[in-house]
C-alpha positions in Angstrom: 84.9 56.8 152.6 82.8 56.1 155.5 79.7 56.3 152.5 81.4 54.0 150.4 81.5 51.5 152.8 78.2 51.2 154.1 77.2 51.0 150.4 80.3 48.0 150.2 78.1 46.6 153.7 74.7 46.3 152.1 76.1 45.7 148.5 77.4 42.7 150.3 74.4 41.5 152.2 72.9 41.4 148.7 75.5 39.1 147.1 75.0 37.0 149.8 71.9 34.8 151.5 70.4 37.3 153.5 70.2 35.6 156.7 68.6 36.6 160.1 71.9 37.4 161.3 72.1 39.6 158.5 68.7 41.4 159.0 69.6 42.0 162.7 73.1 43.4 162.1 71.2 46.1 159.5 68.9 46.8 162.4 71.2 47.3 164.9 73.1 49.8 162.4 69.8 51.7 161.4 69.0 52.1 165.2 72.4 53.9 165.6 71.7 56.6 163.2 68.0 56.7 165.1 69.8 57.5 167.8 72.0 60.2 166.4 68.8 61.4 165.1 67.3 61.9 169.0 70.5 63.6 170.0 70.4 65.9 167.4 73.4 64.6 165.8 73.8 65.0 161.9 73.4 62.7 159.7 72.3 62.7 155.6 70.5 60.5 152.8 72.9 58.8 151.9 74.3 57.7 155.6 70.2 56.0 155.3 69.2 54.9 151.9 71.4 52.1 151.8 69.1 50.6 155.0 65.6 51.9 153.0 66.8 49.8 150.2 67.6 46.8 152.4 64.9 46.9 154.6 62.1 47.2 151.7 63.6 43.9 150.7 64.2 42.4 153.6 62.5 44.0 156.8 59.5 44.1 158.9 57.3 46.8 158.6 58.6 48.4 161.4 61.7 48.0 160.2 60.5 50.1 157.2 58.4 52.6 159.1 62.0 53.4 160.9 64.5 53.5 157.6 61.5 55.9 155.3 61.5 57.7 158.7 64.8 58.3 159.1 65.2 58.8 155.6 62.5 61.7 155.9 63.9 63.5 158.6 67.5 63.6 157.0 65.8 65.7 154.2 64.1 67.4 156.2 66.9 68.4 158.1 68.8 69.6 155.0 65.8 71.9 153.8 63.9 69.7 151.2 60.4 69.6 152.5 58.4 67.8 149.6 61.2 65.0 149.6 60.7 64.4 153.4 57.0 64.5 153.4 56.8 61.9 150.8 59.1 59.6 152.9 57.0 60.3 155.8 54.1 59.0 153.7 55.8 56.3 152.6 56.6 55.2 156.1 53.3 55.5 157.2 52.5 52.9 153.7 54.6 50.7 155.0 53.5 50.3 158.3 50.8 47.6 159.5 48.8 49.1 162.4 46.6 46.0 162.4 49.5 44.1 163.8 50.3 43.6 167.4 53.6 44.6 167.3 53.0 47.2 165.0 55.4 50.3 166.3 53.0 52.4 167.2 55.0 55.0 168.8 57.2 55.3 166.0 54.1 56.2 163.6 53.5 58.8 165.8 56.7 60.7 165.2 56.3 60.2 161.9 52.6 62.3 161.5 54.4 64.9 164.6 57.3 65.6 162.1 54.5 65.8 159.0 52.4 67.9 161.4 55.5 70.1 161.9 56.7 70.5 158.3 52.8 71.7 157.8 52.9 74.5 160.7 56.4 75.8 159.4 54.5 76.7 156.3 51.4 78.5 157.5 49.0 75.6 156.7 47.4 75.0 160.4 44.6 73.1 159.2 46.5 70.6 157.5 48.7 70.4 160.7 46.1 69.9 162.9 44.8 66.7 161.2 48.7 64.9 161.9 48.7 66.6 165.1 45.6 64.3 165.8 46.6 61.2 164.2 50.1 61.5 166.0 48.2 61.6 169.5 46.5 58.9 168.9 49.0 56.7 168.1 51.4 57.7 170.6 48.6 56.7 173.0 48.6 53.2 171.3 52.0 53.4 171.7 52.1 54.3 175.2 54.3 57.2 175.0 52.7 59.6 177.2 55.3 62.3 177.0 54.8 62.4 173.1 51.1 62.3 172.7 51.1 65.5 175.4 53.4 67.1 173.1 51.6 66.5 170.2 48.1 67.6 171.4 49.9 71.1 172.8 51.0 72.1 169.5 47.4 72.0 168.4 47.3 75.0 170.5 49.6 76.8 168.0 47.1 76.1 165.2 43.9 77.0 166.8 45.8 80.5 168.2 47.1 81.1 165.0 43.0 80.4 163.2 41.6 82.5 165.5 40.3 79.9 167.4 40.6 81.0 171.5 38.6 78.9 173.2 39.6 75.5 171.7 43.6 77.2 172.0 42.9 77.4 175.9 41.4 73.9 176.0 43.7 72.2 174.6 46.1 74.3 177.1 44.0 73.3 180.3 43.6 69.3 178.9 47.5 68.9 178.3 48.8 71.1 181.6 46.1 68.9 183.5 47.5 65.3 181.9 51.4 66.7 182.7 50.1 67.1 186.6 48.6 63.7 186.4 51.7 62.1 185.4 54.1 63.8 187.3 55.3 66.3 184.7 54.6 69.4 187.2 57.4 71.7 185.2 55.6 70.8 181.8 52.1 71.7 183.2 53.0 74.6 184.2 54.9 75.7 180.9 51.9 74.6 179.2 49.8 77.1 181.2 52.3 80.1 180.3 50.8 79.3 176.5 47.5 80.3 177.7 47.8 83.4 179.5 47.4 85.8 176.7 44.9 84.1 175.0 43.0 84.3 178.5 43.6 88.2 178.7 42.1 88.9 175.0 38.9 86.8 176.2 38.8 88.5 179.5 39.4 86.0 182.1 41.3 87.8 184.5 40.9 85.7 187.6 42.3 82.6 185.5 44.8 84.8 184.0 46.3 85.5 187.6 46.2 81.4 188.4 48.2 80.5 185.6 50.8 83.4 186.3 51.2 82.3 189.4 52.1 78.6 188.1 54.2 79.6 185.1 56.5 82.2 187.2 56.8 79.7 190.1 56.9 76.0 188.7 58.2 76.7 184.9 61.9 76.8 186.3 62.2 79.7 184.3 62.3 82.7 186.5 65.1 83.7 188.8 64.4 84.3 192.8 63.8 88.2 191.3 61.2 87.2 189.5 63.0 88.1 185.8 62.5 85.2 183.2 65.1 83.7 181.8 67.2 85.5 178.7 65.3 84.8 175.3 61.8 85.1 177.2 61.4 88.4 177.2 58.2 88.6 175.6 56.4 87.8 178.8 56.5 91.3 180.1 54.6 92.2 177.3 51.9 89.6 178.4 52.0 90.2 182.2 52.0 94.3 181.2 48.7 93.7 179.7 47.2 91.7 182.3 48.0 95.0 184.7 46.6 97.3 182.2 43.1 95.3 182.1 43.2 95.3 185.6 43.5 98.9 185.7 46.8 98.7 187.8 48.8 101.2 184.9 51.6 101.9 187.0 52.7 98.3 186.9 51.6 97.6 183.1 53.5 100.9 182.4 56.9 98.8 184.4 57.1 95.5 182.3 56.3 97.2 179.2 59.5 99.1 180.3 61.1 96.2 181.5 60.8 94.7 177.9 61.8 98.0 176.3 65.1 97.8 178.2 65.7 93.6 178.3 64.3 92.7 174.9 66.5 93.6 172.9 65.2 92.4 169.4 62.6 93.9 166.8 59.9 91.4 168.0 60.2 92.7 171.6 60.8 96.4 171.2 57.6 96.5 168.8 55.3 94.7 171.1 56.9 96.6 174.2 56.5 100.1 172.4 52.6 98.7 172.1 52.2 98.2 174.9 53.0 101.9 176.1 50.9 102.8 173.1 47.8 101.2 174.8 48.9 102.7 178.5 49.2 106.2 177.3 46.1 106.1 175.5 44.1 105.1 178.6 46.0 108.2 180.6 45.4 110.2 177.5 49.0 111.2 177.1 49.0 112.4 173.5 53.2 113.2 172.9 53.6 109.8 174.4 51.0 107.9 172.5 52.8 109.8 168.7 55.8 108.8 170.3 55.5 105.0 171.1 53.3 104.6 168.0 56.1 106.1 165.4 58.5 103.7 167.4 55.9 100.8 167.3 56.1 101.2 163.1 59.3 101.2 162.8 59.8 98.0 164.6 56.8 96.8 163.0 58.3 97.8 159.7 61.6 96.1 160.4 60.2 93.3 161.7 58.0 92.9 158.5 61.1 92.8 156.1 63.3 90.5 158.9 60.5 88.0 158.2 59.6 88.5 155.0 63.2 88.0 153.9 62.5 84.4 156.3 59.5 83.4 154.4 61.3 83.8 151.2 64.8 82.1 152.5 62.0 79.2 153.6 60.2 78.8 150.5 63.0 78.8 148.7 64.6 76.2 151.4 61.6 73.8 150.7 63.1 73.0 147.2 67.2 72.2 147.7 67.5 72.2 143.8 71.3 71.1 143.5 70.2 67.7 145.0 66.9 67.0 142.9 68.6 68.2 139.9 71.6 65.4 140.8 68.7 62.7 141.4 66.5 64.0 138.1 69.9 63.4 136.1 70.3 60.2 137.2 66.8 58.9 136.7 67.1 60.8 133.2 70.0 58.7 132.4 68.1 55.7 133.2 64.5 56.7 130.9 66.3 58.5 128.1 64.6 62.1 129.1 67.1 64.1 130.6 65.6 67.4 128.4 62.3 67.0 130.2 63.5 66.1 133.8 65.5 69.5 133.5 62.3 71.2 131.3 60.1 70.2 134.7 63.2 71.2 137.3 63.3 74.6 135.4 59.6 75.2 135.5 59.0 73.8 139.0 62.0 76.5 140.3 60.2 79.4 138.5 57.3 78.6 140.1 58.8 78.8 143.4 60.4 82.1 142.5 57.2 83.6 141.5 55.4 82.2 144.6 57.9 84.1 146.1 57.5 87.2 144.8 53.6 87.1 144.9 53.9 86.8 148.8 56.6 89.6 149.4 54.4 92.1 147.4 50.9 90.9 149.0 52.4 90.9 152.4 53.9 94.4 151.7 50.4 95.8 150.3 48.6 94.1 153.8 51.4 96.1 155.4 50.4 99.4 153.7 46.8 98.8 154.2 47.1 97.9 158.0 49.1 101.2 158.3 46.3 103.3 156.8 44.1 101.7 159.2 46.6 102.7 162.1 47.0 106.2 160.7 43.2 106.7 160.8 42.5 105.1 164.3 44.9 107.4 165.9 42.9 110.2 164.4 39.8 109.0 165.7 40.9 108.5 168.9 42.6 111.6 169.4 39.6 113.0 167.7 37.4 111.4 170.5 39.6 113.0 173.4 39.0 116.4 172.2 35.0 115.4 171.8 35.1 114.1 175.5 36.1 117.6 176.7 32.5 118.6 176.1 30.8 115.1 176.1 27.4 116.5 176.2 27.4 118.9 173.4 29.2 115.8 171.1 27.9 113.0 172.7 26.2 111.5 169.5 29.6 112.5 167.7 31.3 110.6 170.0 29.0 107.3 169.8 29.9 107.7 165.6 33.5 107.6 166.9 33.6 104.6 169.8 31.7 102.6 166.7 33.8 103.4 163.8 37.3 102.8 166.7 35.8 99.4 167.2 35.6 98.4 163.8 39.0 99.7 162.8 40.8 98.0 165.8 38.9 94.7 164.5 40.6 95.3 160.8 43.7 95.6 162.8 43.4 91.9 163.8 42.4 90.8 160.6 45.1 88.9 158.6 41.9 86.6 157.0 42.2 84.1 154.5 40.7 86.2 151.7 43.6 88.1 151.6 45.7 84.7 150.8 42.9 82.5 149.4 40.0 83.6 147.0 36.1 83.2 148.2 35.9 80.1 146.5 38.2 78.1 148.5 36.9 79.8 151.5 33.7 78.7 150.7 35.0 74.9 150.2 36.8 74.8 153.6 33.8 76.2 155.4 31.8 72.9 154.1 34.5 71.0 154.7 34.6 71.8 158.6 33.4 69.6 161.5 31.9 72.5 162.9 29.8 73.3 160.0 28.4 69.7 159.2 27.4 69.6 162.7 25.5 72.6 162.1 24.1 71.4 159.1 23.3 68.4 161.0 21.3 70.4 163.0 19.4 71.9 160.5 18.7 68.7 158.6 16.8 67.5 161.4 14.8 70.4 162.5 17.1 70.8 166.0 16.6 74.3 167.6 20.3 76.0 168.6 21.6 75.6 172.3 23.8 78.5 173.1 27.1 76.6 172.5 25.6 75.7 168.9 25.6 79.8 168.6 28.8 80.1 169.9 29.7 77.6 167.2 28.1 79.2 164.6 29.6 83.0 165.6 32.9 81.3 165.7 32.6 80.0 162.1 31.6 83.3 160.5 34.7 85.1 162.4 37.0 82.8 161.5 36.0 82.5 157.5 34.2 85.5 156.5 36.0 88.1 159.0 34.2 91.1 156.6 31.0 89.7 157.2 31.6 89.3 160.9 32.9 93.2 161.4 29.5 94.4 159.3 27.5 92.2 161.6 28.6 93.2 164.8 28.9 97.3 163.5 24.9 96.7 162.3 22.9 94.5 164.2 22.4 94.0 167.9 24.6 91.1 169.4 22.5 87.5 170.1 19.5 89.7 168.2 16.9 87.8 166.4 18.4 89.7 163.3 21.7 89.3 163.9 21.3 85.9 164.4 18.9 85.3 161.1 22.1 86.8 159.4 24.6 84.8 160.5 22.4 81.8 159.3 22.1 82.9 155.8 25.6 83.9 155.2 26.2 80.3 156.2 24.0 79.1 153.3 20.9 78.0 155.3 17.4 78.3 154.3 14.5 80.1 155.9 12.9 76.5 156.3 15.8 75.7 158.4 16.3 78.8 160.0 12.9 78.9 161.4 13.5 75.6 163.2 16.8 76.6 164.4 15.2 79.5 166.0 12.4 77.6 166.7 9.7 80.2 165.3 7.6 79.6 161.8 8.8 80.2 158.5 6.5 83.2 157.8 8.1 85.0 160.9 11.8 84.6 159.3 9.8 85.7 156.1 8.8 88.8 158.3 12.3 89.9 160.0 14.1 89.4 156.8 11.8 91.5 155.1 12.6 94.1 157.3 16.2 93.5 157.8 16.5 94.2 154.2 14.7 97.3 154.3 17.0 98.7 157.7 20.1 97.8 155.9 20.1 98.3 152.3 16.9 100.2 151.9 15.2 97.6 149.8 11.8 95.5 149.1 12.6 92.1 148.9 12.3 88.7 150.6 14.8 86.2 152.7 16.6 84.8 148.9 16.9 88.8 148.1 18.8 89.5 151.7 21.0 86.1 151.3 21.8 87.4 147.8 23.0 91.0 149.7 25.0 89.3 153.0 27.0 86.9 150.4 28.2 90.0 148.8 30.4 90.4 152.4 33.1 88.2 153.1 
């Protein structure tokens, strides 16, 4: 009833001379559901078509930017992704950012809530280039709070690519904006984002810092110093940080502490981890078989908790009973109801076999990553036994620390080639900021500074991770060689190389000669060695 009159309301204002009264009453309407919509109350399509189709008729841009908005979050709401990104988009047609009363804030939420559709389904790139536009408008827009938002989830994407030292950066910008404005509780929940990341890149004494600040200014420890119930993850984090530090009997008490307070599969697997990585620094074997069977089992349950989420979420994307309703009717209207079912049918097969594709793949990974495990706790127990008489199997020993290194590396490795083939990797590399800039470089005969290195590392971990784990097994860190490699796996020429490295073109000539000959036991020049690296991805 309440639907059928809104639909009377607006069928109404049409029959009439829309007047500004009119126009205003519809706004004032529309802004109710907006609010709903910020106190996470429900509402659905239908409460907010009636004001799309009014408004694109009769509104302001920013009237429209609001209604496709609101429109877009409704489906979103109710699980059907593609419909809500393409109101999104529309919104964003409809707005007119060279006016001065263009809404700017309001074009913000709208790339956030594209941004966030795009990091629910694994495609951080993609989110990262709304996450930007939506900062940037909400600073037009003079909505502090919501541009600081924005810019932290960035931090998501570049954790989630691989990408630690632009994850921290972002951290350490938005925590130092929050103090800036006042926002002393944000800052420092901000901070609590970064102390992991912090750990795996070794930076202990910042690590401490931004303990300090989360357990003390997030609001979310108790005067005992447990955090609040749903957290529990932490310990994991904060055991770490005591095991680098060498302080074991305190790593070994919040890995506990998570063991016996985290209740779920997430946090017994990463607790049970943790106690994996203690014991194997005290060289406790029983407990090291012990908390690693534990560890796969979690890890195993975990795996089919979330793969039965990524299916449920795929499948969530397409709400089929209400595009089927909206396909009939538009069938009705072009005569072609056989094909608008024909393309429903084919588009929901699709889906199903997308689905399917990534439980088996992800299930294979799975298989493949235990193997990996399997063998790296033989190594390492291998190596114990070695130790006991280092001198007699110290070279034995060096095979071993090499061969552990590599494996725990794998271990890490959930790369895009196992998604995405070569091609497409290949494409995205070019495609990158980072790379251009690079190539930039090279255009113009620029030797590398060290960050352009660090740049150039970074891109060869994060695209060709195989590559990457032959280069560092291989070649000698910051080498000459190592570094003449990392240039040709990036497609660059000995021309270019030589004036990157600053040296002549018959010296590169020279190495990669001999490079060649070290690795694969061949004659050959520079093209003959980039034929060999492009072979690792």
């Amino acid at each position: 009833m309440k639907h059928l009159l809104t639909v009377i309301a607006v069928l109404l204002a049409f029959a009439c001379c829309t007047t500004e009264a009119d126009r205003n009453r519809m706004r004032t309407e529309l802004d109710s559901i907006n609010q709903r919509n910020r106190n996470d109350q429900p509402f659905t399509a239908a409460d907010v078509q009636p004001y799309v189709n009014f408004f694109d008729d009769h509104g302001t841009p920013n009237d429209r930017l609001l209604a496709h908005y609101l429109l877009g979050r409704a489906y979103h709401e109710h699980g059907e992704a593609p419909m809500a990104l393409q109101c999104y988009q529309d919104a964003i047609d409809a707005t007119d950012t060279l006016s001065t009363d263009c809404d700017y804030a309001q074009l913000a939420r709208v790339y956030g809530q594209m941004a966030q559709i795009f990091l629910e389904q694994g495609l951080y790139r993609q989110q990262l280039n709304y996450d930007n536009q939506s900062v940037n408008y909400a600073w037009k827009g003079k909505d502090t709070l919501l541009a600081l938002r924005n810019k932290e989830q960035k931090f998501i994407a570049y954790n989630r690519l691989g990408i630690i030292d632009s994850a921290i950066m972002v951290i350490k910008d938005v925590a130092k904006k929050y103090d800036r404005y006042g926002r002393t509780v944000y800052s420092a929940i901000s901070l609590g984002l970064a102390i992991k990341p912090l750990i795996i890149k070794g930076r202990l004494q910042e690590t401490k810092d931004f303990m300090n600040i989360y357990e003390f200014q997030s609001g979310r420890f108790d005067s005992l110093g447990n955090i609040e119930v749903g957290r529990e993850i932490y310990y994991k984090t904060k055991g770490l940080y005591f095991l680098y530090t060498e302080k074991l009997d305190s790593a070994e008490y919040y890995f506990r502490k998570e063991l016996r307070d985290g209740k779920d599969y997430n946090n017994q697997n990463a607790a049970a981890k943790g106690l994996v990585e203690l014991y194997q620094k005290l060289h406790v074997n029983d407990s090291i078989a012990k908390y690693s069977l534990y560890a796969y089992a979690m890890s195993d349950s975990l795996y089919a908790k979330r793969t039965a989420k990524d299916v449920e979420r795929i499948q969530a994307m397409y709400n089929y009973t209400r595009n089927q309703d909206i396909a009939h009717k538009e069938s009705k209207r072009a005569n072609s109801a056989n094909r608008k079912l024909l393309i429903s049918f084919i588009v929901l097969l699709a889906a199903f076999l997308i689905s399917s594709w990534l439980y088996i793949a992800r299930k294979e990974l799975m298989e493949s990553l235990k193997a990996t495990s399997i063998e790296l706790d033989k190594i390492r127990t291998e190596n114990s036994s070695l130790k006991q008489n280092a001198s007699v199997n110290k070279l034995q020993i060096v095979e071993n620390e090499k061969r552990i290194a590599l494996l725990e590396k794998k271990l890490g490795k959930y790369g895009k080639l196992i998604y995405f083939g070569i091609e497409k990797t290949e494409n995205d590399l070019k495609k990158s900021s980072n790379y251009q800039q690079i190539k930039d470089m090279a255009y113009k005969g620029q030797q590398l500074s060290q960050v352009d290195w660090d740049n150039v590392c970074n891109l060869v971990s994060e695209y060709f991770p195989g590559f990457y784990d032959f280069a560092i097994s291989n070649l000698q860190i910051n080498s000459t060689e190592y570094k003449i490699c990392l240039l040709l796996r990036l497609h660059f020429k000995a021309g270019e190389i030589a004036n990157m490295l600053g040296v002549t073109p018959a010296y590169i000539s020279k190495i990669s000669t001999e490079i060649l000959a070290g690795l694969y036991g061949k004659k050959g020049s520079s093209k003959e060695l980039y034929k060999e690296l492009c072979k690792l991805n």
